[in-house]
NULUM-401564 format. One line per field, with one value per residue (C-alpha): residue number from 1; residue in three letters; x, y, z. Coordinates in Angstrom, 1 decimal. Layout:
N
resi <- (NUM/...)
resn <- (ALA/...)
px <- (X/...)
py <- (Y/...)
pz <- (Z/...)
This chain:
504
resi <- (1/2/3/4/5/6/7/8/9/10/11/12/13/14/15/16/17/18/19/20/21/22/23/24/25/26/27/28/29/30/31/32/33/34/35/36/37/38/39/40/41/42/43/44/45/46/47/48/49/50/51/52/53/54/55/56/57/58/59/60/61/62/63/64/65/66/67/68/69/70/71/72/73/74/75/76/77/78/79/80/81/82/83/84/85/86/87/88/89/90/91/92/93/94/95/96/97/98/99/100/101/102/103/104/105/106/107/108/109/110/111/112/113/114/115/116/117/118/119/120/121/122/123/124/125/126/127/128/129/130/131/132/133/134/135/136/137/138/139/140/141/142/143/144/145/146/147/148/149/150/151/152/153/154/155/156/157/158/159/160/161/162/163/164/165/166/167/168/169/170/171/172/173/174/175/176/177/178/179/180/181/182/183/184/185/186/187/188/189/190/191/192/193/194/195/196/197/198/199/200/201/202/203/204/205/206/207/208/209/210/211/212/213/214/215/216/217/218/219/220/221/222/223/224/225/226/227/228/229/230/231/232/233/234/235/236/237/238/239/240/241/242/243/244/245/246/247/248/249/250/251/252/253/254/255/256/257/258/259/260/261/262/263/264/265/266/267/268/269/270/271/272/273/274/275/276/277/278/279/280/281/282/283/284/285/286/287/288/289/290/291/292/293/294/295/296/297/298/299/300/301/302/303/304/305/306/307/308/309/310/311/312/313/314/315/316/317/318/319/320/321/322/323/324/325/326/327/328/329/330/331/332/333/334/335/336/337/338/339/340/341/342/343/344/345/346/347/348/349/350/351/352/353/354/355/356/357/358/359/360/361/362/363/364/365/366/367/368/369/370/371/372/373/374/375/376/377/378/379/380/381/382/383/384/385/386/387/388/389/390/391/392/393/394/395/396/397/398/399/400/401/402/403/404/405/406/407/408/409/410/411/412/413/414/415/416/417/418/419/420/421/422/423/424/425/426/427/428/429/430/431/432/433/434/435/436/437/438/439/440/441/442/443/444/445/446/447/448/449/450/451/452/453/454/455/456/457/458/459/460/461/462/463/464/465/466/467/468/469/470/471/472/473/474/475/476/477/478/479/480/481/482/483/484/485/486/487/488/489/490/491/492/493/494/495/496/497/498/499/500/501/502/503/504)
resn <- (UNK/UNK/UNK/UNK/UNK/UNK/UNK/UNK/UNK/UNK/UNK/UNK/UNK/UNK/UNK/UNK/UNK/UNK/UNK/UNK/UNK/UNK/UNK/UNK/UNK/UNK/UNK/UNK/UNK/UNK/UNK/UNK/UNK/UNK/UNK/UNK/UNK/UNK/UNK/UNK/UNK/UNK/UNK/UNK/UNK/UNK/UNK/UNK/UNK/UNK/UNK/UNK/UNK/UNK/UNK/UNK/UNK/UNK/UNK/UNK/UNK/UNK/UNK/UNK/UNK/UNK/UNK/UNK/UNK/UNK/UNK/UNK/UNK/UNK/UNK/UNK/UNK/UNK/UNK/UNK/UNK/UNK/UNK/UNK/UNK/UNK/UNK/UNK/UNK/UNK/UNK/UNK/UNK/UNK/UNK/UNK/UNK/UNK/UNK/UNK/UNK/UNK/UNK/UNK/UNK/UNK/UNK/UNK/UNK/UNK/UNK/UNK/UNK/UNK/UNK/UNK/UNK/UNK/UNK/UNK/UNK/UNK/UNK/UNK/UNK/UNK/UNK/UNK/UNK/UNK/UNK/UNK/UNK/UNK/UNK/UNK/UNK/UNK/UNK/UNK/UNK/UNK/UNK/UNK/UNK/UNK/UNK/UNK/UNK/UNK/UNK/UNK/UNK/UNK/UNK/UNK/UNK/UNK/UNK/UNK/UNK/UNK/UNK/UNK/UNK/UNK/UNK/UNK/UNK/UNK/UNK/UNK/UNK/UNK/UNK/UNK/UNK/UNK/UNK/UNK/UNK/UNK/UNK/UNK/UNK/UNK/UNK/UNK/UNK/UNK/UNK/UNK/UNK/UNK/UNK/UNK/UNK/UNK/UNK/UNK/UNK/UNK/UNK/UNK/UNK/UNK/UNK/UNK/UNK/UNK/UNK/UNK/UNK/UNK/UNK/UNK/UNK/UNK/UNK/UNK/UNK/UNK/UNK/UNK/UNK/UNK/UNK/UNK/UNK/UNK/UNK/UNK/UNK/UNK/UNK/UNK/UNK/UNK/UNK/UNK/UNK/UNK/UNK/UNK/UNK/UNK/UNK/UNK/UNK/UNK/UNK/UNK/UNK/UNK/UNK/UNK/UNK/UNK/UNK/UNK/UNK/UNK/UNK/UNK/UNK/UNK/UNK/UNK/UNK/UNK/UNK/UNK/UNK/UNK/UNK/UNK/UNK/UNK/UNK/UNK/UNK/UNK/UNK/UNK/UNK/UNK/UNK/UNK/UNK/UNK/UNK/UNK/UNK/UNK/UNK/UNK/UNK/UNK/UNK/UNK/UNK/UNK/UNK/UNK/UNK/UNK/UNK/UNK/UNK/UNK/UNK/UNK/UNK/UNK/UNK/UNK/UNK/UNK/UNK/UNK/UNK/UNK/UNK/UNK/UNK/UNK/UNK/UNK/UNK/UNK/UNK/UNK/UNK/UNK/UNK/UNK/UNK/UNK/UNK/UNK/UNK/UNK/UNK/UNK/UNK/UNK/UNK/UNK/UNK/UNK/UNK/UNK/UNK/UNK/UNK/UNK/UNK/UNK/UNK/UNK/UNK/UNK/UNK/UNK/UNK/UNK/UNK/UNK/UNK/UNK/UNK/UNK/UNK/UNK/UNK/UNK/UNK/UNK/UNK/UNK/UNK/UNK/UNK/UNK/UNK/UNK/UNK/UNK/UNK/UNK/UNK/UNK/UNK/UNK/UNK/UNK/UNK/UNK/UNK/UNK/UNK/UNK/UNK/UNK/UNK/UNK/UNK/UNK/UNK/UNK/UNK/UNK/UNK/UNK/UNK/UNK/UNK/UNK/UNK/UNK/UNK/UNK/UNK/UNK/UNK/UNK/UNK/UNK/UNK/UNK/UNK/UNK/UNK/UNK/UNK/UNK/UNK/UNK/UNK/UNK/UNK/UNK/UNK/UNK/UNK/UNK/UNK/UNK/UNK/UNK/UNK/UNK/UNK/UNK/UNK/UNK/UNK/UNK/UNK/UNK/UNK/UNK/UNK/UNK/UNK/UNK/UNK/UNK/UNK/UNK/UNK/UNK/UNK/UNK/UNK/UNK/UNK/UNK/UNK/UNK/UNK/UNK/UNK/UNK/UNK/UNK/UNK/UNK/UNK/UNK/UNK/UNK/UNK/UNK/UNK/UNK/UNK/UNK/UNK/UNK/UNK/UNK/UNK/UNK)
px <- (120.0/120.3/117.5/116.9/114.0/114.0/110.7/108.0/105.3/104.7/105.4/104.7/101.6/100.5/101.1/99.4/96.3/96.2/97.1/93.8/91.2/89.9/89.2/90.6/88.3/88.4/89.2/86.4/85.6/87.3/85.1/86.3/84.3/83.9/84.3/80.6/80.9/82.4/85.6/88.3/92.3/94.8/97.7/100.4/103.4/106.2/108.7/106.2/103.2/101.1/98.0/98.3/95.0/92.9/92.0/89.4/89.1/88.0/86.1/84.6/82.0/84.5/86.9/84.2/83.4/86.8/87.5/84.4/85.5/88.6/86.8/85.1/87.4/89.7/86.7/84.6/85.5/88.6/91.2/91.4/91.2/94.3/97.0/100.2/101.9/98.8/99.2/102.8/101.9/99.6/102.3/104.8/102.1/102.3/106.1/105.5/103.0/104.8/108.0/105.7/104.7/107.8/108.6/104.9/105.0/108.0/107.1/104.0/106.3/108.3/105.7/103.6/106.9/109.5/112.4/114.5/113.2/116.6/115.6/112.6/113.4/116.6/116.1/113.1/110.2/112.4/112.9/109.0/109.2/111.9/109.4/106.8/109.2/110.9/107.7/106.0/108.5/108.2/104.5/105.2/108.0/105.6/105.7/105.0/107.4/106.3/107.3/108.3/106.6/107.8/104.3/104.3/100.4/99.3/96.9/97.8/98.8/98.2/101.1/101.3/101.4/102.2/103.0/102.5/100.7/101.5/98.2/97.5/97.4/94.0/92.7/96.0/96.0/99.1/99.9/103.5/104.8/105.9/109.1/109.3/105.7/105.8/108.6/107.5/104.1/105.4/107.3/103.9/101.8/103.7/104.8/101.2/99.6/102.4/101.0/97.1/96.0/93.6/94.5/93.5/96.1/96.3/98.9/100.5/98.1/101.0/101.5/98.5/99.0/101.1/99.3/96.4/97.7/98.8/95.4/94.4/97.7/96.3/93.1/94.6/97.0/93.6/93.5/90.0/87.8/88.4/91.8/93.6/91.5/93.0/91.6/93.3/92.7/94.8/96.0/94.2/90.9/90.9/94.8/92.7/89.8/91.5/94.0/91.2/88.7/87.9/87.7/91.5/93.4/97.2/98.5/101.9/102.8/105.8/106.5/107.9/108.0/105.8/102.7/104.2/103.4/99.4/99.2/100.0/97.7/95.0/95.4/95.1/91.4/91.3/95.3/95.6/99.0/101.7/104.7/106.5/109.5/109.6/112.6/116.2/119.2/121.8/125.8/128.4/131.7/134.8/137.8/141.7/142.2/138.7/139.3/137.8/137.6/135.0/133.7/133.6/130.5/129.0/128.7/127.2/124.7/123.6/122.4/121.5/119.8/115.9/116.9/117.2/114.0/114.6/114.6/118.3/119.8/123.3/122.6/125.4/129.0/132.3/135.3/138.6/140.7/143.5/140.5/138.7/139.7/140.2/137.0/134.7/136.5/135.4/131.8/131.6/132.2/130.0/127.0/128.4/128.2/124.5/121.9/119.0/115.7/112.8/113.0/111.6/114.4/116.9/120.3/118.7/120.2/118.5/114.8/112.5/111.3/107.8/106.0/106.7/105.7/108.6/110.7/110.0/110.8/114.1/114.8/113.9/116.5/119.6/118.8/118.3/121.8/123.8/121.8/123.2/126.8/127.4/129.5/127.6/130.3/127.6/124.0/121.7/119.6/115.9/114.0/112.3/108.8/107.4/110.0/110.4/114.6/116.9/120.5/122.3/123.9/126.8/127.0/130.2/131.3/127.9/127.2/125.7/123.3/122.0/118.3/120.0/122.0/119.5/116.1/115.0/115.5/114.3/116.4/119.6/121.2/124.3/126.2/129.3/131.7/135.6/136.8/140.0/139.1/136.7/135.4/134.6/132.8/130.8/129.1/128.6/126.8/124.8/123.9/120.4/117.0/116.8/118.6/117.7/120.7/124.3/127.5/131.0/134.0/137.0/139.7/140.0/137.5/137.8/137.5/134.5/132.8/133.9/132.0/129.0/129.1/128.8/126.7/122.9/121.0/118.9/121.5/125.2/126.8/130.4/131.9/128.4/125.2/121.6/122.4/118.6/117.8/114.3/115.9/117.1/115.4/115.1/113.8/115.2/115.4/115.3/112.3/112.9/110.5/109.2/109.1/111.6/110.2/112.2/113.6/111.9/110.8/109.1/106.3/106.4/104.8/101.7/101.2/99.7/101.3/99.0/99.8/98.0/98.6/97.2/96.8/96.8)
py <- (97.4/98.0/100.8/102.2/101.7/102.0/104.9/104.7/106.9/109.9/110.9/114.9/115.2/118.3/115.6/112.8/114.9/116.0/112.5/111.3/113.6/111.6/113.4/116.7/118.7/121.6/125.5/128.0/130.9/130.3/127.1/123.6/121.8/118.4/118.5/118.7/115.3/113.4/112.0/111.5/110.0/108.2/109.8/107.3/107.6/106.4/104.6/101.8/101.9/103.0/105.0/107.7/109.7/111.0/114.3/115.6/115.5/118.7/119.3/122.2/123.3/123.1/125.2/127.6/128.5/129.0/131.2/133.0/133.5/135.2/137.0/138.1/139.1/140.8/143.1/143.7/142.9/144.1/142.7/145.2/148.1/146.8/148.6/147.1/147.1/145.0/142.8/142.4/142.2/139.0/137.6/137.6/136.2/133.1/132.9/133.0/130.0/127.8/128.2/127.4/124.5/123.5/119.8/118.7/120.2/118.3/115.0/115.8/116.4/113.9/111.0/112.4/113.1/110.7/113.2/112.8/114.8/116.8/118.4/119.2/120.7/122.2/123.6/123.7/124.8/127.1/128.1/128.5/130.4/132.9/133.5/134.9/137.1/138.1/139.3/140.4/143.6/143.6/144.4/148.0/148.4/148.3/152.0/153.8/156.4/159.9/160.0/163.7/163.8/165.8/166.3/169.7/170.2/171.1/173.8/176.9/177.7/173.5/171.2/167.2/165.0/161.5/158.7/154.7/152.5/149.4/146.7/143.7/141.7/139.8/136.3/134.3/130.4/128.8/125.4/123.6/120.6/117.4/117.8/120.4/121.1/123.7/125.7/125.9/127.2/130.0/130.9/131.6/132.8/135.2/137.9/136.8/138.2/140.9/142.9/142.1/139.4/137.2/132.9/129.6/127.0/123.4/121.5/118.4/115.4/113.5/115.9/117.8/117.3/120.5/122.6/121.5/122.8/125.7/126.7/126.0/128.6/131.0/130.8/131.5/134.3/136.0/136.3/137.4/134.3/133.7/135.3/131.6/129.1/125.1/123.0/119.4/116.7/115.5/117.7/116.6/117.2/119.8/121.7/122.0/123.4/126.2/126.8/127.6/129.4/132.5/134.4/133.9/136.6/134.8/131.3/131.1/127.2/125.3/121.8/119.9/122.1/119.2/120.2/124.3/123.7/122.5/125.3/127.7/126.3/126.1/130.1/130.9/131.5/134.8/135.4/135.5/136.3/133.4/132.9/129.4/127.4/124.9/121.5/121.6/119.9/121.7/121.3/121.3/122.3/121.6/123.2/121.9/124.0/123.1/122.7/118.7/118.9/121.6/120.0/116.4/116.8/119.9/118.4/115.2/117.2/119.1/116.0/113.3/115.7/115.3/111.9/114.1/115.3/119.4/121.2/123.0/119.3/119.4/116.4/117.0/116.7/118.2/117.6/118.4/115.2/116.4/115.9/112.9/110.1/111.9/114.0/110.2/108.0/110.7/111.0/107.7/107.3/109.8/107.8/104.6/106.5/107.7/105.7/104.8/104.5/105.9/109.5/109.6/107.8/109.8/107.6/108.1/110.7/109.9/108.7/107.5/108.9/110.3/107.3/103.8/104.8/107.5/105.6/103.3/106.0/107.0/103.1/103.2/106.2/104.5/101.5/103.3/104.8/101.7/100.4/103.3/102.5/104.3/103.2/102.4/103.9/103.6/102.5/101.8/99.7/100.1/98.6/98.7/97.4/100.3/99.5/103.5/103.5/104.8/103.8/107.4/106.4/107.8/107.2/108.1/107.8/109.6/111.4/114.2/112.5/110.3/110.9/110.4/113.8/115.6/114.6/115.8/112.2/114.5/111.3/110.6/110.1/112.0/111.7/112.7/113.8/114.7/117.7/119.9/122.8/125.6/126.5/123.2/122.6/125.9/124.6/121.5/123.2/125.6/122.6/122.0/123.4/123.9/126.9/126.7/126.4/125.9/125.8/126.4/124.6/126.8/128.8/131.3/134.0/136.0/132.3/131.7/135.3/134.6/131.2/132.8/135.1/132.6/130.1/129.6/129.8/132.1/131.1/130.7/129.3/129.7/126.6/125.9/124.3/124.8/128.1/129.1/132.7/134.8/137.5/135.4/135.2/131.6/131.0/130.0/130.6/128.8/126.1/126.2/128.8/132.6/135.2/134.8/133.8/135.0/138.1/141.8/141.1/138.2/140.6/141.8/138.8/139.4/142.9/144.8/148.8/151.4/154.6/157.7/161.0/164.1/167.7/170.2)
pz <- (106.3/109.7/111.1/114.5/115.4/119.8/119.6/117.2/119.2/120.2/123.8/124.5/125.6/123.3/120.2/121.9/122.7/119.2/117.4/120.1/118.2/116.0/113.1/111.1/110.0/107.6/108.8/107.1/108.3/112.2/112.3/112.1/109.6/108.4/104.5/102.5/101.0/104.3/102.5/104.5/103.8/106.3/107.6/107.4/109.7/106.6/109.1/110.0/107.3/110.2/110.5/113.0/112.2/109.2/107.4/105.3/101.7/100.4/97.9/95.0/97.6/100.3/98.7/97.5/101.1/102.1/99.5/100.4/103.8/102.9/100.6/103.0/106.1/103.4/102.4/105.7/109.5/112.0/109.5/106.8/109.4/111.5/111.1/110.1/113.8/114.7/111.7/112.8/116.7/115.5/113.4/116.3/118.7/116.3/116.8/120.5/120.5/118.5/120.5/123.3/121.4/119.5/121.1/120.0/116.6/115.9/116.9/114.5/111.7/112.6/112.4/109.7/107.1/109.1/109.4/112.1/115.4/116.0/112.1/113.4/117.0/116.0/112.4/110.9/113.5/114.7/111.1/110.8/114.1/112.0/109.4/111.2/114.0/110.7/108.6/112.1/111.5/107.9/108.3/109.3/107.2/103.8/102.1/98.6/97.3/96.0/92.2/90.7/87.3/84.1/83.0/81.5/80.6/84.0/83.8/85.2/88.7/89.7/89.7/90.0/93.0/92.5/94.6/95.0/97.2/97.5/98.2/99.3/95.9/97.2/98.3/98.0/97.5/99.3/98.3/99.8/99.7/102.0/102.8/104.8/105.8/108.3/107.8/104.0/105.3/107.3/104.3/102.1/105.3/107.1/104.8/102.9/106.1/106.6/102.7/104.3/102.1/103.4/102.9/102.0/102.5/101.2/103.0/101.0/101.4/102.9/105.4/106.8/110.6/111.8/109.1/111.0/114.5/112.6/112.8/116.4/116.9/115.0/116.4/119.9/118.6/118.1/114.1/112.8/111.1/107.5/107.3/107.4/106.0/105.4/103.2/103.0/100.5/97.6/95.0/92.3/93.6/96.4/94.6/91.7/92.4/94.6/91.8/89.1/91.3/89.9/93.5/94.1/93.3/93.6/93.9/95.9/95.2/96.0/94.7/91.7/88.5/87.0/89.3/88.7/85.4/86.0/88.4/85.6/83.5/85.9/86.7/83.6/83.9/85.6/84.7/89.2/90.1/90.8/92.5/92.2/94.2/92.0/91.2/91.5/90.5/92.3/91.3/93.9/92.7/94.5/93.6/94.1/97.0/99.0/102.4/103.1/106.3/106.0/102.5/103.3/106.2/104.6/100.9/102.6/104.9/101.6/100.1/103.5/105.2/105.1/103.8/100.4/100.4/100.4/96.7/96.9/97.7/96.5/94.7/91.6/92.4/90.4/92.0/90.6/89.7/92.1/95.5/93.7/96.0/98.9/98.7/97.7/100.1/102.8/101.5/101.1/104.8/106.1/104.2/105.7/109.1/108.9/111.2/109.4/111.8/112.6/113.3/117.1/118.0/119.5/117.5/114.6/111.8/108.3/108.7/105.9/102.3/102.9/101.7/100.1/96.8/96.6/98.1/95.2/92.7/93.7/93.9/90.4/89.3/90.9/89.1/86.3/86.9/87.3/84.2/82.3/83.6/86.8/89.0/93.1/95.4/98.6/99.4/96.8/98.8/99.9/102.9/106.5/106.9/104.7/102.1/102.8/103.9/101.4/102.0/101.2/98.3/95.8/92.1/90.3/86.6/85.4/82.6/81.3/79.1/82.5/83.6/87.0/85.9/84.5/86.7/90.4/92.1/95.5/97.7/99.2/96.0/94.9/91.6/90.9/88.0/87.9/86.3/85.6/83.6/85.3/82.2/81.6/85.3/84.6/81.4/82.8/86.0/83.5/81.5/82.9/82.7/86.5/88.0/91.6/93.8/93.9/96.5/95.8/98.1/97.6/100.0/96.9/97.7/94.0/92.4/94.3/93.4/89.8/89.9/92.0/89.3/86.4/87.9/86.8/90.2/92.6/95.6/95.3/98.5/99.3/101.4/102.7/101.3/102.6/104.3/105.5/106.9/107.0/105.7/102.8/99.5/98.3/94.9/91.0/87.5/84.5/85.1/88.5/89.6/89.7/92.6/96.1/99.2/102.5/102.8/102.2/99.0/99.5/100.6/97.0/96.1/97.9/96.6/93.7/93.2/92.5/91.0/92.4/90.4/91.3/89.8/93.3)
């Protein structure tokens, strides 16, 4: 395995001033904080096995406090008396400072998560950046209807006036994910903020840094203490004990339906609200008269990119018999094609799995797959000094009944079937308990709405895959989650609906 490996470090100076403070602390209340107990965890850049800084382990008491502190500024001080232009106006100050800052935030993502810097700088901070422009205008846009009633014992000479107001639902836990950690972030904060809830964030354990220097930006966009608090630290000690606090009013998680499924149960206490973006095993179905010059480098972006770390990975194939070998020979180069390094180097286009230990688990589907009798058309190897590089790799002959079919391998790792009836492609894309995403190669528009139609997903894409917008809702069915986040609705999410009726 070859890997690229020219630039390991850091060179903007906004990253290597941050990466020099030696430790993380804890946001509570607009203070940074060391955590109660003093426990601390490395922050390991995944190319090299290297430690590039530490963060604080939060614990019970830690999260207590920040809870209180949100608590608190949702209840008393400037933030519930802003109005929503000024919730917006904050919102869009955000955007502003992390353009400003956008080379330094994605070398930080870069070395703590080991995607390639280009993903970074070109799609996902300025995808973060979206998010908070986006829900900056959403802010004022939040309105109640007036309801005309049929009541008919009004007492005499009164009538009924009813309407809705829509509230902030509360105190809202955000937990994300890894593999996309800021962008994913700005998807549960900014329309969060945008209804008025007050937050407490945990960032993924494996990558805490840009949450971090989240909230030095927020700090300088002027947002009162206690509105964002961040609490790092694994998910099994500091996850928990924000999930089941009793003073949280709504967990908004992202993550593996696995960990979905613990959150669920650890709401359960005070039935808080939840919204959930959870697994996916998303089909890719190519039809006889796909164009492959556009289906060839899109299909194979939908899966490589993020080294095939990113939930609506295209990661199950159906080609039609008559584009089999044309279609797999071309995939099949495009993985060949793909440099391997670490991501701060500028040839590099598919950096590491977040850590060696993941890396290890995907390792441990493919030859799982190839035990089961599928056939290696590309990669399938592991290795770098991390043991953290995934060869993209392409598995054909597979069937149904395959864990390598039916299981979130979350890595560059695509398997793929032939087919020849549609009906028959549609129950085998339907056959699984995730229902996340889909795309659909075809030049025959009504087949593709017909498909879109019949396919078991929250997002359909037509001769595209991984198609991200802020004014898009994102989000599944089946096991694969509850709630949207992006788009006008996503607010939703963050809101309880009062009635108010009225006799006049």
């Amino acid at each position: 395995m070859k890997l690229h490996m020219a630039r390991t470090q850091a060179t903007n100076a906004g990253a290597l001033a941050f990466l020099s403070r030696p430790d993380k602390r804890l946001l509570i209340a607009g203070e940074w904080v060391e955590a109660r107990e003093g426990g601390r965890m490395p922050c390991i850049d995944p190319a090299t096995g290297e430690q590039i800084g530490s963060i604080a382990i939060a614990g019970p008491e830690d999260v207590d406090a920040a809870v209180a502190a949100a608590r608190a500024a949702l209840k008393s001080g400037s933030w519930p008396g802003l109005t929503p232009a000024q919730r917006g106006g904050l919102l869009w100050r955000v955007a502003e400072l992390l353009e400003q800052h956008l080379e330094e935030l994605a070398e930080l993502e870069t070395l703590d998560q080991g995607k390639p810097l280009g993903v970074g700088l070109y799609a996902e901070i300025p995808g973060g950046i979206g998010q908070f422009r986006y829900f900056a205008g959403q802010a004022s846009k939040i309105e109640g209807a007036t309801i005309p009633t049929s009541i008919d014992y009004q007492p005499p000479g009164k009538r009924i006036f009813a309407y809705t107001r829509p509230e902030p639902v509360g105190v809202v836990a955000a937990i994300v994910p890894w593999n996309s950690p800021l962008v994913l972030t700005a998807m549960k904060l900014a329309p969060a903020l945008a209804a008025g809830c007050t937050v407490v964030l945990k960032p993924a354990e494996d990558t805490s840094l840009t949450a971090i220097r989240l909230g030095e930006l927020f700090t300088e966009a002027g947002f009162p203490p206690g509105v964002l608090n961040i609490v790092t630290g694994p998910g099994n000690v500091t996850g928990v004990a924000l999930a089941r606090h009793v003073h949280v009013d709504k967990v908004a998680f992202t993550g593996s339906t696995e960990t979905g499924r613990a959150i669920l149960d650890a709401a359960k206490g005070n039935l808080k609200r939840v919204s959930l973006e959870l697994g996916g095993k998303s089909p890719v179905i190519v039809l006889p008269d796909a164009d492959l010059e556009l289906a060839i480098p899109g299909i194979a972006q939908g899966i490589f990119f993020n080294a095939g770390q990113v939930c609506v990975a295209g990661s199950r194939l159906y080609c039609h018999s008559e584009l089999w070998d044309e279609l797999l020979d071309g995939l099949c180069a495009q993985a060949a094609d793909l440099k391997l390094g670490h991501g701060l180097d500028p040839e590099t286009q598919l950096g590491p799995l977040v850590s060696r230990l993941h890396a290890g688990r995907v390792m441990q589907y493919i030859e799982s797959g190839i035990g089961d009798g599928a056939q290696k058309l590309a990669g399938g190897e592991c290795g770098g000094d991390n043991e953290s590089f995934v060869m993209p790799t392409i598995l054909a002959g597979v069937r149904p009944d395959m864990a390598i079919v039916r299981e979130e391998i979350f890595g560059p790792v695509l398997v793929a079937a032939t087919f020849d009836d549609t009906d028959e492609v549609i129950a085998q894309a339907n056959d699984s308990h995730y229902g996340l995403a889909a795309s659909v190669w075809t030049e025959n528009l009504s087949a593709a709405h017909r498909l879109a139609e019949q396919i078991e997903a929250g997002t359909v894409w037509i001769n595209g895959h991984s198609l991200y917008d802020a004014s898009l809702p994102i989000g599944g069915i089946k096991q694969s989650g509850w709630g949207r986040d992006s788009g006008r609705r996503a607010v939703e999410n963050y809101q309880e609906l009062k009635t108010v009726c009225a006799v006049i």
